[in-house]
N, C-alpha and C positions, 0 to 999 in steps of 0.2 A: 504494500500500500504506500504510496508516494504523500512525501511530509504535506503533513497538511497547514496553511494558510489560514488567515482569519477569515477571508472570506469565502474558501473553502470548506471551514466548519461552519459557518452561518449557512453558507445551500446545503449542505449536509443534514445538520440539525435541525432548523427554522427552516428554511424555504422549502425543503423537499418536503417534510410532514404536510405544509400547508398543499403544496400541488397535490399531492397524492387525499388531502382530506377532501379535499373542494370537489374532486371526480367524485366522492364520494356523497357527500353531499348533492350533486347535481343527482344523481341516482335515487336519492334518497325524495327529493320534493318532486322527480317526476312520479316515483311508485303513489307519492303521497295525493298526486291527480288523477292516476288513471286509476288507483284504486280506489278513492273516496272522491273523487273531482272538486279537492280544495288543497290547500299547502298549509301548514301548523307549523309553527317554529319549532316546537317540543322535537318530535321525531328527526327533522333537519339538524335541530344544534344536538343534539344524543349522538345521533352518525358521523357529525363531522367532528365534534370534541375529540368523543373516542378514538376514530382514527386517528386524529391529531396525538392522541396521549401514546400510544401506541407503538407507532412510528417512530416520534420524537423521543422516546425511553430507549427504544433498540437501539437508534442511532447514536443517543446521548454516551450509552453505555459502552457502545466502538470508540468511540473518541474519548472517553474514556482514558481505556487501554492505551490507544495509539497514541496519546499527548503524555500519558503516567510516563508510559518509554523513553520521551524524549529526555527528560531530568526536570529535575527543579523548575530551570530556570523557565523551561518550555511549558510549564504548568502553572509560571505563574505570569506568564504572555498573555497564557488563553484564560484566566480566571474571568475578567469581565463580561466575554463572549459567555463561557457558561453559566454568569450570572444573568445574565439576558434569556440564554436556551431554558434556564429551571420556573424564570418567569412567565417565559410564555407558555411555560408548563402547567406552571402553576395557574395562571387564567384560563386553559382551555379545562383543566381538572375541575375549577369553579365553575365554569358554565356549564359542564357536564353534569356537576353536581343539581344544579339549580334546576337544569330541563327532566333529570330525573325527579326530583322533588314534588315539578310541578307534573308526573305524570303518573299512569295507575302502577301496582306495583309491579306488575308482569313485564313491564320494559325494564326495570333495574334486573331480574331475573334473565331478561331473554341477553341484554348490554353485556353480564356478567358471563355466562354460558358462550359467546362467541368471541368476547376480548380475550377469553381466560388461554385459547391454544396461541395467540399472539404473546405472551408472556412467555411460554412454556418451552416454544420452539427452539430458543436459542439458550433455551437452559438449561445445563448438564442433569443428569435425575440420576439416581443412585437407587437403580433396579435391586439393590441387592437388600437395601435398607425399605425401601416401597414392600419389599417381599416378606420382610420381617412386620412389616407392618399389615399387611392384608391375612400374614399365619394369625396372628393375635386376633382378628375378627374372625377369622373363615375355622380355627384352627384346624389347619390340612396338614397334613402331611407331606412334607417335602425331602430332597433330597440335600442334606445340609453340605455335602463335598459337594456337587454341583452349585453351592451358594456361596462357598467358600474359594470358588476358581478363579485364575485373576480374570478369565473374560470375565466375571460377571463384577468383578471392583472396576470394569473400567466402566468409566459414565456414556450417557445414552444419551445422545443430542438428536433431535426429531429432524431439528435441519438439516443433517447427513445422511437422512433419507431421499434416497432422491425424487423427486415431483413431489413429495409431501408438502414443503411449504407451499407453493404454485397452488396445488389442492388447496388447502388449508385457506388461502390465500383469496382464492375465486368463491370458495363457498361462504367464507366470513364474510368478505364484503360484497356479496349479491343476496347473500341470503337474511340476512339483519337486517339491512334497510325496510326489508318486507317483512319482517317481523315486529319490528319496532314502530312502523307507521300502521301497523295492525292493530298493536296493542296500545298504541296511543290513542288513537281514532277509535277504540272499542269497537273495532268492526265483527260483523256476524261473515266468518267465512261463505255465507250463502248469498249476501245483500249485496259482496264487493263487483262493480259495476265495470264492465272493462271497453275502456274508451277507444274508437277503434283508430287504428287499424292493430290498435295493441292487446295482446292477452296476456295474464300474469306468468304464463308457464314459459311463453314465448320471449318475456324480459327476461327472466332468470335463466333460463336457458342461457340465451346469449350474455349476460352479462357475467355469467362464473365462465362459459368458453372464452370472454373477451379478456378479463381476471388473468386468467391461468395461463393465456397466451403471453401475456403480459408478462407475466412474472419469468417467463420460460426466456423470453427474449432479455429481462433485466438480466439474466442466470449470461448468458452467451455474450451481452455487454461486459459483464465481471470474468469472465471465463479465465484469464491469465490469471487472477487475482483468487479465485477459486481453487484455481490448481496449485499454487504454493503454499493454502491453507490447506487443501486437501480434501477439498468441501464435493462431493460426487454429485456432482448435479447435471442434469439431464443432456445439455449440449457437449458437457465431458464425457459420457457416456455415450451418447449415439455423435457426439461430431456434430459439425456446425452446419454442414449439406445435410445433413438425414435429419436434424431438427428442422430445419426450415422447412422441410418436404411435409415431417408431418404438421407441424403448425397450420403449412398451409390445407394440409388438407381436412385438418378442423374443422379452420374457419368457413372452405367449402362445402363442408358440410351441414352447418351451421346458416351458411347463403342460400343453399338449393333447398333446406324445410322449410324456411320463409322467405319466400319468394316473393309472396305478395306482400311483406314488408319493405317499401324500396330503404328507408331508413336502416334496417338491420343488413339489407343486402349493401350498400354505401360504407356502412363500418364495417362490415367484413371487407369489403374490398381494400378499403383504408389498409387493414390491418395485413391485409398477405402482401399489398403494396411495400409496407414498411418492415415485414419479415426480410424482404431479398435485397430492402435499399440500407437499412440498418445493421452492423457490424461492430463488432470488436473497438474496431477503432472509429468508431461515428463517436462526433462530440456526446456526452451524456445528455445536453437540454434534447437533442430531438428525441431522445425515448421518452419524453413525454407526449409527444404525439403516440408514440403504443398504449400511452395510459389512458391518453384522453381522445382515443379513437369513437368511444361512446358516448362518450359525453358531447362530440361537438356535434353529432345527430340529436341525440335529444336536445341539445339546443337550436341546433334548426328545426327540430318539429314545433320547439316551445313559437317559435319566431315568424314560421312559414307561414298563411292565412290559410 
């Protein structure tokens, strides 16, 4: 990972949670129209808080590491930048706090249940001590030389799975929006009214394949960077042709079941456009066009007459 800068760690820290909330957000206030045909603050500021907390912890916590390395003196450069990153930490954590406050309690429950694998994924777990812990409820029987073997001391990181984050990734944030503008809006899953040319299966569909592709291409952006961490992630594994191949044949798949969506058919096109023009070496702002492939259709629907 190449030294980082101050204003290297502010897009890192700050600007990138903020791009990555806002896709989120924009997701969150169209489900909030086609499936009740109004917009509520509450379910918007929950989706984009959270992602904002999220994001902005995982990143914090890298840079971290990478500045602790530098010495002393590199850590006390950067102290005012992370007194700026914990602040806007700490405002989105408040606002979080307040939209859940003012909403019923099944969205602090559903917030909780989909933030909780964004914490977990980049954090060692010690299967061996979880083990000991589940004999004391279950009391099973197990084989104690098999818990005592060093595979089983060494720790278990979720992100060294590989496509797990990417999954994890696409289904958090496609599938909360729609749970939490649910349970905000106290909707009767019978009553939810679907504005056409949209249906709810048809969003989430394409928004966890738009997700996952996304996150497959951020994996192939970091790919040198992966590989000296050792992190086995899918473009390492199949190569940078054969991911692109199948990316692209996702998103056409994804194009030819709605078809009569021209919106959904536009962002996928967006999106296999930017699978074969984006690389390794492309600047990192333009994979924010992989992010916000979706978003700037729903914002042309928002906009079109």
């Amino acid at each position: 990972m190449a030294t980082p800068t101050v204003s290297t760690f502010f897009g890192y820290v700050i600007l990138q949670p903020i791009i990555v909330a806002m896709s989120t957000a924009v997701l969150t206030a169209f489900l909030s129209y086609v499936i009740a045909g109004q917009l509520d603050w509450r379910p918007i500021a929950v989706c984009l808080t959270c992602d904002y907390v999220t994001v902005s912890v995982d990143h914090l916590k890298d840079q971290e590491v990478v500045i602790g390395a530098l010495g002393a003196a590199a850590v006390k450069h950067f102290t005012p930048v992370f007194r700026l990153a914990r602040i806007f930490l700490a405002l989105n954590a408040s606002l979080l706090v307040m939209a859940l406050c003012r909403s019923p309690s099944e969205v602090t429950f559903a917030t909780a249940v989909f933030t909780a694998p964004a914490f977990l994924w980049v954090t060692p777990l010690d299967l061996q001590r979880i083990g000991r812990v589940l004999k004391r409820f279950t009391r099973a029987n197990y084989d104690q030389v098999e818990c005592d073997s060093p595979r089983s001391k060494k720790p278990f990181i979720i992100k060294r799975i590989p496509g797990v984050k990417a999954i994890l990734d696409g289904i958090i944030r496609s599938c909360m929006p729609f749970f939490v503008v649910h349970s905000v809006l106290r909707l009767s899953w019978r009553s939810a009214h679907n504005t056409p040319p949209w249906t709810i299966t048809e969003i989430l569909i394409w928004s966890i394949v738009n997700r996952i592709c996304h996150c497959v291409m951020a994996d192939m952006r970091d790919i040198d960077e992966d590989k000296k961490t050792g992190i086995p992630t899918i473009p390492i594994l199949l190569g940078s042709p054969l991911t692109r191949i199948v990316l692209t044949v996702v998103q056409a798949v994804v194009m030819v079941a709605f078809l009569h969506n021209l919106f959904i058919v536009g962002s996928s096109c967006l999106a296999i456009a930017l699978v074969w023009i984006l690389g390794k070496d492309s600047p990192k702002a333009y994979f924010r066009l992989s992010l916000h492939s979706q978003s700037i259709f729903i914002i042309l629907y928002a906009v079109l007459p």
